[in-house]
Structure formats: C-alpha cells, structure tokens
MITORSE-825885 format. One record per atom (N, C-alpha, C): residue number from 1; atom name; x, y negated, z. Coordinates in steps of 0.02 Angstrom, whole numbers. Example, Ala and Ser with C-alpha at 12.3 -4.5 7.8 and 13.67 -1.06 7.14 Angstrom:
// MITORSE-825885
1, N, 660, 284, 390
1, CA, 615, 225, 390
1, C, 660, 165, 390
2, N, 642, 112, 354
2, CA, 684, 53, 357
2, C, 645, -2, 394
// end
This chain:
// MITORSE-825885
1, N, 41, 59, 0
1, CA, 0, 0, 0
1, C, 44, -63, 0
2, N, 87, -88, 39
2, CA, 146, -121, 52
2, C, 193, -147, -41
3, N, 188, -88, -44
3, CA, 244, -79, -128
3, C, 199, -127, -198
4, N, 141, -76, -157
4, CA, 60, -97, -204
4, C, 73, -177, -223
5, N, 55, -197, -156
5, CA, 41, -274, -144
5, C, 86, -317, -148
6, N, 146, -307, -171
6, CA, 220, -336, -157
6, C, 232, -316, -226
7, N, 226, -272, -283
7, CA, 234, -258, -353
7, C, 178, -325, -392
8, N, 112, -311, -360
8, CA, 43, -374, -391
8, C, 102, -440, -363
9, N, 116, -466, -329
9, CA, 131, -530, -330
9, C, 185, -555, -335
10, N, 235, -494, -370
10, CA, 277, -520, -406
10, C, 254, -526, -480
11, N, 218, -478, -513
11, CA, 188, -500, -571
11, C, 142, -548, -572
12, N, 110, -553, -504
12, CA, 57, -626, -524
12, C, 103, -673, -537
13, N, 187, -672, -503
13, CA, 214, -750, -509
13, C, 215, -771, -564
14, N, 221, -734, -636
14, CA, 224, -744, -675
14, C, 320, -758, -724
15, N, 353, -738, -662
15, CA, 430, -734, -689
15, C, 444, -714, -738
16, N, 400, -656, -745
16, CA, 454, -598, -786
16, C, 412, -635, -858
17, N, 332, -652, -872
17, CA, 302, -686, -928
17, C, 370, -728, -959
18, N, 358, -796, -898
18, CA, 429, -843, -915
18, C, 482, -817, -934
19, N, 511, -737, -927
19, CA, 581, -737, -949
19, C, 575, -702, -1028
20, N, 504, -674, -1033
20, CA, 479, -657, -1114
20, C, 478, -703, -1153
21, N, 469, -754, -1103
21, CA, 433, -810, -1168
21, C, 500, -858, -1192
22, N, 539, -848, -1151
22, CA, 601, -904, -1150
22, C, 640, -842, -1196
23, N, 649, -786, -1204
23, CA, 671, -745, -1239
23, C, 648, -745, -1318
24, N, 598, -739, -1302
24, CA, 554, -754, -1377
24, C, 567, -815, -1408
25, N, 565, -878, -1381
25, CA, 571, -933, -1422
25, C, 645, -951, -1425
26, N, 688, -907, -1388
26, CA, 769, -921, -1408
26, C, 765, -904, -1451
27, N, 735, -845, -1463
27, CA, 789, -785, -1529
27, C, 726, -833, -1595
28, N, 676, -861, -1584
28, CA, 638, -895, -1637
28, C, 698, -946, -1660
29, N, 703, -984, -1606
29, CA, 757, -1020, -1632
29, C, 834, -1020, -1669
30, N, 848, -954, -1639
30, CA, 908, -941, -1669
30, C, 919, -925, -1744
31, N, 863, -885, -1729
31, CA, 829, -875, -1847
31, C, 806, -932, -1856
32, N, 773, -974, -1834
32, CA, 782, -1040, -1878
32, C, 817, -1086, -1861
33, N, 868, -1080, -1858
33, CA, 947, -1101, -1865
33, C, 982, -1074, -1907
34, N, 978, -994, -1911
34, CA, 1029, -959, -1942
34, C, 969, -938, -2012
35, N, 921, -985, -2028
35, CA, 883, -938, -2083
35, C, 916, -920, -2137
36, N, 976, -961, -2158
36, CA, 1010, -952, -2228
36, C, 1047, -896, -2224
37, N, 1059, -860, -2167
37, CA, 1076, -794, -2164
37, C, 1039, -752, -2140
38, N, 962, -741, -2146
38, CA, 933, -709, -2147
38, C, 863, -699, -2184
39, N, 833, -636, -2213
39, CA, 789, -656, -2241
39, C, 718, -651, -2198
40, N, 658, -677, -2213
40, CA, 599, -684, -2166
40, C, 583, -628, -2134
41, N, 574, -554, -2163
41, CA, 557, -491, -2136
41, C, 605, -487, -2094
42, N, 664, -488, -2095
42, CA, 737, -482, -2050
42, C, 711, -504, -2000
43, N, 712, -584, -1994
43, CA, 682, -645, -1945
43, C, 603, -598, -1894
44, N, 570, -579, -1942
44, CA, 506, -551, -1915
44, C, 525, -492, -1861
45, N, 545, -434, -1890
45, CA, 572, -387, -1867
45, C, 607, -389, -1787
46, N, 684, -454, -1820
46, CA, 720, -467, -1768
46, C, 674, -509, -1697
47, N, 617, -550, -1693
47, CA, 602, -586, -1648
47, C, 554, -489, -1615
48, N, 517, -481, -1669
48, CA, 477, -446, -1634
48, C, 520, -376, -1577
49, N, 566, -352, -1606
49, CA, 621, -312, -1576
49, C, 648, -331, -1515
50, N, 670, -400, -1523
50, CA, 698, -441, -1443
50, C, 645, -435, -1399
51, N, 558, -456, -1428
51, CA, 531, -479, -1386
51, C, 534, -427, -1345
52, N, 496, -341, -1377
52, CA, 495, -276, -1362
52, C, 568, -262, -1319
53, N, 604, -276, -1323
53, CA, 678, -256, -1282
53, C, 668, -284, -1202
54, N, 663, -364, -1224
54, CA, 650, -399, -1161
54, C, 596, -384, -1108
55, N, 544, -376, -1134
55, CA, 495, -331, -1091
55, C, 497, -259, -1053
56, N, 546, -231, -1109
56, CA, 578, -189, -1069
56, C, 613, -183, -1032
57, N, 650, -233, -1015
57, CA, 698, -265, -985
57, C, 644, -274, -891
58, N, 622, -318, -923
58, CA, 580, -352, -859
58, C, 570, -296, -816
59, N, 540, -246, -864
59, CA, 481, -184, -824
59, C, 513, -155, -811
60, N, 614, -133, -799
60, CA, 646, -97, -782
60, C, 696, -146, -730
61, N, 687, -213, -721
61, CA, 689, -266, -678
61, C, 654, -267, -614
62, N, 581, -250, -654
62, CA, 541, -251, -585
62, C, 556, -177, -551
63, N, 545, -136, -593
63, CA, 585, -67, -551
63, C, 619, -57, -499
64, N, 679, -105, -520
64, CA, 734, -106, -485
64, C, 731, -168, -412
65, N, 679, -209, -416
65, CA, 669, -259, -371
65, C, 643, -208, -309
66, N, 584, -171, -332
66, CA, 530, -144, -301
66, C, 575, -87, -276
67, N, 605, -50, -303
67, CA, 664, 16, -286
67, C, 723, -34, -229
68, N, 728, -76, -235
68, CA, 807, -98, -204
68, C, 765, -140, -143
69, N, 721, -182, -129
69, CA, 688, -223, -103
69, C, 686, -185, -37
70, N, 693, -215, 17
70, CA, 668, -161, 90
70, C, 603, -184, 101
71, N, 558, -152, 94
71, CA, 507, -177, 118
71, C, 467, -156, 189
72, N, 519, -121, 219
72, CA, 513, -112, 308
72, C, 473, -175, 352
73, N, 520, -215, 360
73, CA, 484, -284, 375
73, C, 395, -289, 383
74, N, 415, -292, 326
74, CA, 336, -301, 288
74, C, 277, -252, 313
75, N, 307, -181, 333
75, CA, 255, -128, 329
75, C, 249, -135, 426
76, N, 302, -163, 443
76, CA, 290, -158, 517
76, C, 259, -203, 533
77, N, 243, -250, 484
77, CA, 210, -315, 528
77, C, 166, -309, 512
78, N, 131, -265, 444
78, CA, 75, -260, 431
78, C, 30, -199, 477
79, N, 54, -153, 528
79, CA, 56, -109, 550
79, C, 31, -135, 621
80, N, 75, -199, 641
80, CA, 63, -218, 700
80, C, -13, -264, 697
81, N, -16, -300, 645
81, CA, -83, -324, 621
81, C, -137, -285, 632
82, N, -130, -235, 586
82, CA, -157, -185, 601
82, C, -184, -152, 669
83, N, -143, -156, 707
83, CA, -141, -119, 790
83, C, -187, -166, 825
84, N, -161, -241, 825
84, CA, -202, -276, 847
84, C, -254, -311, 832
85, N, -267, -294, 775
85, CA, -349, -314, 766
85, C, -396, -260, 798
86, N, -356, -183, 800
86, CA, -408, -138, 811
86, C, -405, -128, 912
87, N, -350, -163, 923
87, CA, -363, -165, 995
87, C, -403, -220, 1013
88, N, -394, -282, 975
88, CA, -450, -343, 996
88, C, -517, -318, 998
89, N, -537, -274, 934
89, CA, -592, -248, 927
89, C, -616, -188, 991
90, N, -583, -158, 999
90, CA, -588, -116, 1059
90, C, -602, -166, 1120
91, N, -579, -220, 1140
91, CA, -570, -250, 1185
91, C, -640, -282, 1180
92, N, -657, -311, 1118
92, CA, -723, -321, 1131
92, C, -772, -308, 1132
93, N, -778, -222, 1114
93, CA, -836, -161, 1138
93, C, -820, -165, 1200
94, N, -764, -174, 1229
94, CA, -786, -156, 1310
94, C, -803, -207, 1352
95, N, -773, -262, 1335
95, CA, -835, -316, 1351
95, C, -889, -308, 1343
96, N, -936, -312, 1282
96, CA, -997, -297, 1255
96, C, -1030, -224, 1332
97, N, -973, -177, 1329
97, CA, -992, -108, 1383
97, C, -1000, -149, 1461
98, N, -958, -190, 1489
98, CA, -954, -216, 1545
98, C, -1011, -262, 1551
99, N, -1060, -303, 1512
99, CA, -1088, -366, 1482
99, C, -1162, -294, 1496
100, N, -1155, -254, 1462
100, CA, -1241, -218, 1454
100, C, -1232, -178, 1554
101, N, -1189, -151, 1563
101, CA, -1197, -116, 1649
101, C, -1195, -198, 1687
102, N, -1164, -260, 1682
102, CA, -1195, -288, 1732
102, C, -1258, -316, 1730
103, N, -1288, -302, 1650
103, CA, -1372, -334, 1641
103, C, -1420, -270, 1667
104, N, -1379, -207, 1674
104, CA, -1432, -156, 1698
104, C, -1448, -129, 1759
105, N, -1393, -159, 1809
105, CA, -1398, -162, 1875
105, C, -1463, -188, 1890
106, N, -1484, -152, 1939
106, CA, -1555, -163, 1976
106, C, -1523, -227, 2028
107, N, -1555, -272, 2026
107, CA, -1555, -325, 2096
107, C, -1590, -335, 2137
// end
C-alpha cells in the first residue's frame, strides 16, 4: 500500500512527462537544425524512436526510485496512524460504555 501510494505521486508530479517532453522537443530540434543531413522519414522515425527510448527510460527510472527508495519511514508512521486512530476509537466506545452504565444506574 505504502509503494502503491508513493509510485501514484511520483507519477502525479508529473517529472518523468517533463523529462519526455524536454526529450522530444530536443531531438525535434536537433533534426531541424541538422535537416540538410537528414531526410523527413529519417527525422520522423528518429524523434519517434527517442521519444519511445525515453519513456523507457523514465519507467525503468521510476523502477529504480521505487526499488532503491526506503520507504520504512513512511510505513511506520502510517502504521502508528493507524494504531491511533483505532485506539482513539476504542477510547471512545468506552466512554460511550461508561456514559450508558452511569445513565442506567437506579437512583
């Protein structure tokens, strides 16, 4: 769950988009710079190839974030969160238990 939620918000940041897109419009640029040595299918081919590389890139990036990353921290604090919401909650069934025996005492 931890890996889950920590993989979504590194892709929500949107980094790895930005490092496609900055990839993509280099290598656009570089063929149209270098068009006189290349011909248009070349140019086509070559952007679409980088783009496909770079993405692969990313998705074996994020791999390696999510693989190398400790995410201990994270799972203990979410753990302790965890603990204590369900003891608050306990705590306040037995209030609620202490709250109904002193309304049922006979006086």
């Amino acid at each position: 769950m931890v890996v889950e939620r920590f993989s979504q918000s590194v892709i929500n940041s949107g980094i790895f988009r930005l490092y496609i897109a900055t990839g993509f419009f280099a290598t656009l640029i570089f063929f149209v710079i270098n068009a006189d040595l290349y011909t248009p299918i070349e140019m086509v081919f070559g952007i679409i190839g980088v783009t496909v590389i770079l993405k692969g890139v990313s998705n074996m990036m994020l791999s390696l974030v999510i693989l190398l990353f400790s995410l201990d921290n994270k799972r203990t604090e979410l753990d302790h969160k965890y603990n204590k919401d369900k003891i608050e909650a306990m705590l306040a069934e037995l209030g609620v238990q202490e709250a109904q025996k002193i309304n049922n005492q006979p006086n």
